[in-house]
C-alpha positions in Angstrom: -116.7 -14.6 7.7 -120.4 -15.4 8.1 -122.6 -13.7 6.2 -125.3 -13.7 3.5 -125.4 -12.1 0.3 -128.5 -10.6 -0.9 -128.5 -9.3 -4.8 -131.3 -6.8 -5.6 -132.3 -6.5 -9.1 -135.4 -3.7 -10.4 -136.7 -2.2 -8.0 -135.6 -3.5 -5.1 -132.1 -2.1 -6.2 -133.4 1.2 -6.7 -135.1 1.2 -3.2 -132.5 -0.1 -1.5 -129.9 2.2 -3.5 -127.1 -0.7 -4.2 -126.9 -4.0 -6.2 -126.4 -5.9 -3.6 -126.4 -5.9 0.6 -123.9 -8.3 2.9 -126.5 -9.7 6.0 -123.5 -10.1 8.4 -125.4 -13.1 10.0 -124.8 -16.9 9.5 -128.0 -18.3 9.5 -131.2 -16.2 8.7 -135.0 -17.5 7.3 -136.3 -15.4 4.5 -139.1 -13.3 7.0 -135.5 -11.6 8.7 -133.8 -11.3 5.8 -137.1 -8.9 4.4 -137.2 -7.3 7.8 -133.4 -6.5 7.4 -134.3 -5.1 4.1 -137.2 -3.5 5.0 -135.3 -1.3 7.5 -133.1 -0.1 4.9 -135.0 0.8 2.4 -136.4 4.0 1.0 -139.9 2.4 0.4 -140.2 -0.3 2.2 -143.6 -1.6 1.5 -142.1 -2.6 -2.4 -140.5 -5.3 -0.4 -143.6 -7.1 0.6 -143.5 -10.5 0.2 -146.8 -10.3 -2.2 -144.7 -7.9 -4.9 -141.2 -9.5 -5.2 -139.8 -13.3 -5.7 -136.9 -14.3 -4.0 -134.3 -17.4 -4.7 -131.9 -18.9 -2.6 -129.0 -20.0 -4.8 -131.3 -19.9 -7.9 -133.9 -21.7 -6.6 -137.5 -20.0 -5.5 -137.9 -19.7 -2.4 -141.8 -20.5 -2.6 -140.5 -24.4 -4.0 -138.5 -24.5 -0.8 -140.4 -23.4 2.5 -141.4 -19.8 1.6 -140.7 -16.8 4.0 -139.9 -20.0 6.5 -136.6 -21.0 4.7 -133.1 -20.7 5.9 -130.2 -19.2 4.2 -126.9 -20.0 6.0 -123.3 -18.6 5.5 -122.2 -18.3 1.9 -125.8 -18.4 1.0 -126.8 -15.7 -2.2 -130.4 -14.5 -2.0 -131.6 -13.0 -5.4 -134.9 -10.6 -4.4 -136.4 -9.2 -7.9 -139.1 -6.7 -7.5 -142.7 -7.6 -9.6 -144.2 -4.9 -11.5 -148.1 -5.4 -11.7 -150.4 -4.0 -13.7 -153.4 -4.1 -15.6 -156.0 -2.0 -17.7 
């Protein structure tokens, strides 16, 4: 079967209103896989790249390419919304 699991932790779970999503592609860079996302969310401007981090297999994707990398079959994307603040 070839597709990409994508885990949503925080907000992005709550936005997207499951723990995880199934990308039923086999080969998807991290910009499509956000625009995917950003189509089913409630708000979708929580998943801009500038408020969440995002790993492929564990690793970030901003040590790898960025929004440019590639997640292929069996892939698992880990998207974790950031909570900013300040005084």
């Amino acid at each position: 079967m070839l597709l990409i699991t994508i885990n949503l932790l925080g907000g992005a779970k709550k936005i997207i209103g499951a723990p995880s999503i199934v990308f039923y592609r086999s080969i998807a860079s991290i910009s499509e896989i956000l625009a995917f996302l950003q189509e089913n969310a409630v708000e979708p401007k929580i998943l801009d790249s500038n408020n969440i981090l995002i790993a492929i297999n564990g690793i970030e994707s901003s040590a790898l390419s960025g929004n440019d990398t590639v997640a292929k079959t069996g892939d698992v994307i880990t998207i974790v919304s950031v909570v900013h603040g300040g005084i």
